[in-house]
Rosetta silent file (secondary structure, phi, psi, omega in degrees, C-alpha in Angstrom):
SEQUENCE: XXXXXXXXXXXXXXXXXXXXXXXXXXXXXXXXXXXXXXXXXXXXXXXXXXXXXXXXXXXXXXXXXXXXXXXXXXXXXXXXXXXXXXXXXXXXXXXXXXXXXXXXXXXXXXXXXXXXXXXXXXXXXXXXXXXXXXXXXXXXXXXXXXXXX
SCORE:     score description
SCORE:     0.000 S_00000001
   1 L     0.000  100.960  165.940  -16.471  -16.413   -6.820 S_00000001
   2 L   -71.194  133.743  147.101  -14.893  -19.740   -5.051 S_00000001
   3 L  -153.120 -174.648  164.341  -11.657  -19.300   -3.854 S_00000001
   4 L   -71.926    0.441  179.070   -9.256  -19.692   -0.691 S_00000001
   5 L  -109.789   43.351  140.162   -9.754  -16.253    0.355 S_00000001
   6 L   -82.256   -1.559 -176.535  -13.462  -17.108    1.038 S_00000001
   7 L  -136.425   13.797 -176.087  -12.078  -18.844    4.208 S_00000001
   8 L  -133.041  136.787  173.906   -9.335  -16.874    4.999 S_00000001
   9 L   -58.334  168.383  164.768   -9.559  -13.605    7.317 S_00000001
  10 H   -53.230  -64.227 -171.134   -8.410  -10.001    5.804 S_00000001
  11 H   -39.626  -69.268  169.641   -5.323  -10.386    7.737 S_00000001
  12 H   -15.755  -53.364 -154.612   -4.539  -13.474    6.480 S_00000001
  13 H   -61.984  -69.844 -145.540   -4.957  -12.511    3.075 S_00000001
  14 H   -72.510  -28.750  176.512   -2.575   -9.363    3.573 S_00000001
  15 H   -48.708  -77.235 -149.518    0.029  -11.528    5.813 S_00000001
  16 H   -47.519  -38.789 -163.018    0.536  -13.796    2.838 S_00000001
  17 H   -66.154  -38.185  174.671    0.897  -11.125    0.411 S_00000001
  18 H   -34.803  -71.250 -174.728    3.829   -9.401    2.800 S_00000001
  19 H   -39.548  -30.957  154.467    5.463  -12.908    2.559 S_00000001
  20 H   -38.013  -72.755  164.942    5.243  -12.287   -0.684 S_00000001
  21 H   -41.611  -65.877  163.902    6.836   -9.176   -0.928 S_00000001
  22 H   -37.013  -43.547 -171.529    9.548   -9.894    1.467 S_00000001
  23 L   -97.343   23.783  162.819   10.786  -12.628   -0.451 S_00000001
  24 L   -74.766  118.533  150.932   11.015  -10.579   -3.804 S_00000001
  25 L   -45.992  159.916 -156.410   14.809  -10.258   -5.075 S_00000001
  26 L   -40.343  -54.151 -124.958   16.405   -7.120   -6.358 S_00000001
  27 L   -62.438  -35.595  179.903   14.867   -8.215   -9.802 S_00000001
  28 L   -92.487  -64.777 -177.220   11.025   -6.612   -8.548 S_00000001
  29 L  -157.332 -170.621 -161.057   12.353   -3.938   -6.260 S_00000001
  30 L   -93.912  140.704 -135.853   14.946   -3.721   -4.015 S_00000001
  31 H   -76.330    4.347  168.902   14.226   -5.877   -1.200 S_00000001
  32 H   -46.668  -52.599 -174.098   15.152   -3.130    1.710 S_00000001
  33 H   -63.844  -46.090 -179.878   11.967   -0.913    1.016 S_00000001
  34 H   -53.832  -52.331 -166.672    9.696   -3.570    1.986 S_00000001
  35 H   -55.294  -49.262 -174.943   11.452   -4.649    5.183 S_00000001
  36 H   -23.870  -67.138  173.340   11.302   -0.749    5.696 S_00000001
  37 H   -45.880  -35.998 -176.468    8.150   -0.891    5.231 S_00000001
  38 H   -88.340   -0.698  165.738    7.059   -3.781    7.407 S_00000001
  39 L   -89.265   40.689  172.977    8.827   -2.471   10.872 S_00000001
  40 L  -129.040  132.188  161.033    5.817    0.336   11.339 S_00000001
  41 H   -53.016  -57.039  159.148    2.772   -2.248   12.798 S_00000001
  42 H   -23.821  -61.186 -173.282    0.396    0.264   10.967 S_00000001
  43 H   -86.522  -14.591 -162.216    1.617   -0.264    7.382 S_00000001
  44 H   -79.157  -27.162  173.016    2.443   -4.189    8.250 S_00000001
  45 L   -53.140  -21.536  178.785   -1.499   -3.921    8.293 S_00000001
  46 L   -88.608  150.584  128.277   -1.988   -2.899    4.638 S_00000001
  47 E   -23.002   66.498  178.001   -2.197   -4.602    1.122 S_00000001
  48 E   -43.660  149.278  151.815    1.545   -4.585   -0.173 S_00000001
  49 E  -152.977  140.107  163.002    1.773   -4.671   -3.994 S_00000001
  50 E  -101.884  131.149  168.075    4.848   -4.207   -6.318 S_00000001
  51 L  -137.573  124.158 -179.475    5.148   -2.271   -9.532 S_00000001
  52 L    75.397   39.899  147.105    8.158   -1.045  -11.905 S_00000001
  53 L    81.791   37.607  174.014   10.263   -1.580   -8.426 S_00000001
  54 L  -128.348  150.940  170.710    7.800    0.738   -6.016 S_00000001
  55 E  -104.945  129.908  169.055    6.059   -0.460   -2.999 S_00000001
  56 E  -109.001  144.390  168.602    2.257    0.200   -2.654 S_00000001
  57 E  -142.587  145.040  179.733    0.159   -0.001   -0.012 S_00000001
  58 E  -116.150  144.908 -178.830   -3.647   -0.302    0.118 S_00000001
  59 L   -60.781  -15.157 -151.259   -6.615   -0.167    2.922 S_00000001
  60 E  -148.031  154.805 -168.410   -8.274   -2.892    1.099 S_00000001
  61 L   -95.684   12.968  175.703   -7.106   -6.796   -0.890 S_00000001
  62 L  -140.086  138.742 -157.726   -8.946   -6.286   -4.476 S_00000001
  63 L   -60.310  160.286  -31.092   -8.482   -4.720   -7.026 S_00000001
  64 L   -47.331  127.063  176.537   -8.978   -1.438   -7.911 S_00000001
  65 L   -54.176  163.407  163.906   -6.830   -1.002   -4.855 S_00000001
  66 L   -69.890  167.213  161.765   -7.413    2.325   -2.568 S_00000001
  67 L  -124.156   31.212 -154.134   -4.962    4.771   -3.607 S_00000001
  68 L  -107.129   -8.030 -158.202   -5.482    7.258   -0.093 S_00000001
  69 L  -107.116  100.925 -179.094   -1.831    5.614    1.438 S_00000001
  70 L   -12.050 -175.064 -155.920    1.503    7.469    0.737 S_00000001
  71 L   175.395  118.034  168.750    3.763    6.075   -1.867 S_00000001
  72 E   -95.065  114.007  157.907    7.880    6.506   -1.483 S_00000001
  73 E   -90.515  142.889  160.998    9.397    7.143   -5.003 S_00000001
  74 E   -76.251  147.958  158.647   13.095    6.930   -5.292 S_00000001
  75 E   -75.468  129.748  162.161   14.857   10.379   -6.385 S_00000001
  76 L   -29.804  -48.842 -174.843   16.840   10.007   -9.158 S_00000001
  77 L  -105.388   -6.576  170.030   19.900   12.247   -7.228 S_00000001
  78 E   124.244 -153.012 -158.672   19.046   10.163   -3.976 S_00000001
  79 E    -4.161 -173.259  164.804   16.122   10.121   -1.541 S_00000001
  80 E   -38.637  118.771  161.039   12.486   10.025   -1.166 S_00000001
  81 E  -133.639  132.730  173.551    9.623   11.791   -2.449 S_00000001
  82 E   -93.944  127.378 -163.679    6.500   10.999   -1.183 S_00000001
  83 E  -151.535  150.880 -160.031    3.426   10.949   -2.348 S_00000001
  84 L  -115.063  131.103  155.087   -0.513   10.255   -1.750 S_00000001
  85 L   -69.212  -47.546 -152.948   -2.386    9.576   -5.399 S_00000001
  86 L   -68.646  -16.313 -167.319   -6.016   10.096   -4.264 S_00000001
  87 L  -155.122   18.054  166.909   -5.660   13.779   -3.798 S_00000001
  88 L    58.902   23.004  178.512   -1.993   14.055   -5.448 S_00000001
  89 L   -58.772  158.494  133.860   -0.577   15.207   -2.335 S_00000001
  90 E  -100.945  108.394  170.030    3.246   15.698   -1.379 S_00000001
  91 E   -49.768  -38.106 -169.561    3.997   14.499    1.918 S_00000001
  92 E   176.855 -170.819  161.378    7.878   15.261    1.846 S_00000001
  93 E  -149.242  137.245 -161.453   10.908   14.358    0.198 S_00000001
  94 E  -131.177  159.301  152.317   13.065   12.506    2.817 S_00000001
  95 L   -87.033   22.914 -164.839   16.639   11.056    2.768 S_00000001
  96 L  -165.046 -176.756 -160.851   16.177    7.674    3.537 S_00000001
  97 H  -108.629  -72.097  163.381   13.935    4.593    3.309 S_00000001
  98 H   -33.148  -31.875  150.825   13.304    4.842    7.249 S_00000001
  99 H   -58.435  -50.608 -154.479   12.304    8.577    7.316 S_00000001
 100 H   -57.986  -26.405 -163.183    9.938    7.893    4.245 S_00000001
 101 H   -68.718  -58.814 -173.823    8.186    4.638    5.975 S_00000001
 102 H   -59.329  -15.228 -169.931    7.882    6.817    9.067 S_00000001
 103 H   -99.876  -27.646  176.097    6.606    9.536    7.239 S_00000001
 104 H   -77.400 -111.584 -165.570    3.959    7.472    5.361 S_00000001
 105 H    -1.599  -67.896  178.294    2.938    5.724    8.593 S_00000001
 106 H   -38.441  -25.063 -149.935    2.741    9.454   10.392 S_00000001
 107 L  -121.489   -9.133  163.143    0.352   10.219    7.293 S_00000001
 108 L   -44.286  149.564 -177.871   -2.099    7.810    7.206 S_00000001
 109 L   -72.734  139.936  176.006   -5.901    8.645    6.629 S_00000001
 110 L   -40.119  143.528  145.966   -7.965    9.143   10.099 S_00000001
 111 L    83.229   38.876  176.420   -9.613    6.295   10.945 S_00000001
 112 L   -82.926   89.148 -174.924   -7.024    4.000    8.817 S_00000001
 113 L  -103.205 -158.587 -178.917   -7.365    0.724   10.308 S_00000001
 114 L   -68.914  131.591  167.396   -5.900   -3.126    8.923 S_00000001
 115 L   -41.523  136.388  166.434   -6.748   -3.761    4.950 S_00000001
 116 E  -100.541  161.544 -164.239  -10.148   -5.014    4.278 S_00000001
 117 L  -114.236   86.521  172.006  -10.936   -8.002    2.128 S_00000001
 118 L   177.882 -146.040 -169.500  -12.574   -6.115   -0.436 S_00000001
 119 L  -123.872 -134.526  169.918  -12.358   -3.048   -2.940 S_00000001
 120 L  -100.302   16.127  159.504  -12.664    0.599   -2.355 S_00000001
 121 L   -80.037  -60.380 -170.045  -16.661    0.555   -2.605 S_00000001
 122 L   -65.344   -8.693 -175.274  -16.346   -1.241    0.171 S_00000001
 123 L   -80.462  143.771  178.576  -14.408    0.842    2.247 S_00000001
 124 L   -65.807   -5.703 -177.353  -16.869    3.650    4.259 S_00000001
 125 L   144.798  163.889 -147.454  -14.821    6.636    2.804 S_00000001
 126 L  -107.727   96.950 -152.583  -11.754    7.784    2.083 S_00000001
 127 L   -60.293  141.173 -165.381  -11.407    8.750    5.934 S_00000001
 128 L    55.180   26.757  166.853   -9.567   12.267    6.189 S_00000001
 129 L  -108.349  -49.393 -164.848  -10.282   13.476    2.615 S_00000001
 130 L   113.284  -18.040  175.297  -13.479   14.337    3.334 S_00000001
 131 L  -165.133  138.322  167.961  -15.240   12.218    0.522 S_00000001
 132 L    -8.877  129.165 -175.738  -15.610    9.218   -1.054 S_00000001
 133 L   -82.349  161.631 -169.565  -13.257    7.420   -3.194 S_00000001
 134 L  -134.652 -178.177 -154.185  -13.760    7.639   -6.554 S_00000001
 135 H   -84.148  -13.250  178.790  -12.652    5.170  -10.035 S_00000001
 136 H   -75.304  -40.822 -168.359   -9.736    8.547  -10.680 S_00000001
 137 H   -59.667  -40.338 -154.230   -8.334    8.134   -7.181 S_00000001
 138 H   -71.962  -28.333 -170.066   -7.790    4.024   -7.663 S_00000001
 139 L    89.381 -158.270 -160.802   -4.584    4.308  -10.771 S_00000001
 140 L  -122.868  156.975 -175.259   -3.533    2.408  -12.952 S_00000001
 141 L   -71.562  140.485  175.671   -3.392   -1.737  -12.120 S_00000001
 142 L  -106.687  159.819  140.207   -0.072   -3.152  -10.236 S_00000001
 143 L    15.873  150.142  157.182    1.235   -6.385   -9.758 S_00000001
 144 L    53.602  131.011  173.515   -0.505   -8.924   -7.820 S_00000001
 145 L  -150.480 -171.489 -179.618   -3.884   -9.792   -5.996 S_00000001
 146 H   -68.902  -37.620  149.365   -5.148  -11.923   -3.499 S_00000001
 147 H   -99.257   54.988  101.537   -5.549  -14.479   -5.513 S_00000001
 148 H   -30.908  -19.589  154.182   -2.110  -14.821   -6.781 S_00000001
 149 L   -51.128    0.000    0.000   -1.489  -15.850   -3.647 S_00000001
């Protein structure tokens, strides 16, 4: 596969997509939850992606994304609820966009380092589960990939 992300670091890759994100208007999600997201150094490290007006974030830039990284849903009645797909956890339900980011961040899997530029086969394990990821943990497809960039 030729592309520009054959020359471009992981980081790169995931800086661009943030720029990405950052500059979406209300019309994709509302653009507060990103910046939220992007003041923890940790999460500014992941694979953003938006879908239906939620922010995702993944260990890795290709599709099928990891699914091991909290996930803030809005409440209907107001706050957070938080949630991990790979093992269908609840983290919390928080009142704010700033608890949930912090609470995500706080919740990462051991040994969670900066998105990799690759898919979740490539990742060594779905570090603090305890086992491998598998094609149920990855979801359904969002938004965006690296190359859309």
């Amino acid at each position: 596969m030729a592309s520009n992300d054959e020359s471009r670091s992981a980081a790169e890759i995931v800086e661009a997509a943030w720029t990405v994100v950052l500059s979406y208007g209300r019309d994709r999600i509302n653009p507060a939850v990103p910046r939220a997201a992007y003041q923890h150094p940790l999460l500014r490290e992941l694979w953003p992606m938006v879908s239906h007006g939620v922010l995702y974030l993944s260990r890795c830039t290709r599709y099928p994304w990891s699914r091991d990284i909290g996930t803030a849903f809005p409440q209907s009645g107001g706050g957070y609820r938080i949630r991990r797909e790979s093992d269908k956890a609840l983290l919390g339900v928080v009142d704010t966009l700033e608890e949930a980011y912090a609470l995500i961040a706080a919740s990462l899997p051991d040994g969670c380092g900066p998105a990799i530029d690759g898919t979740p086969d490539d990742l060594p394990s779905c570090a603090g589960l305890g086992r491998e990821a598998l094609p149920e943990d990855w979801g359904p497809a969002v938004e965006g990939t690296a190359d859309d960039l």
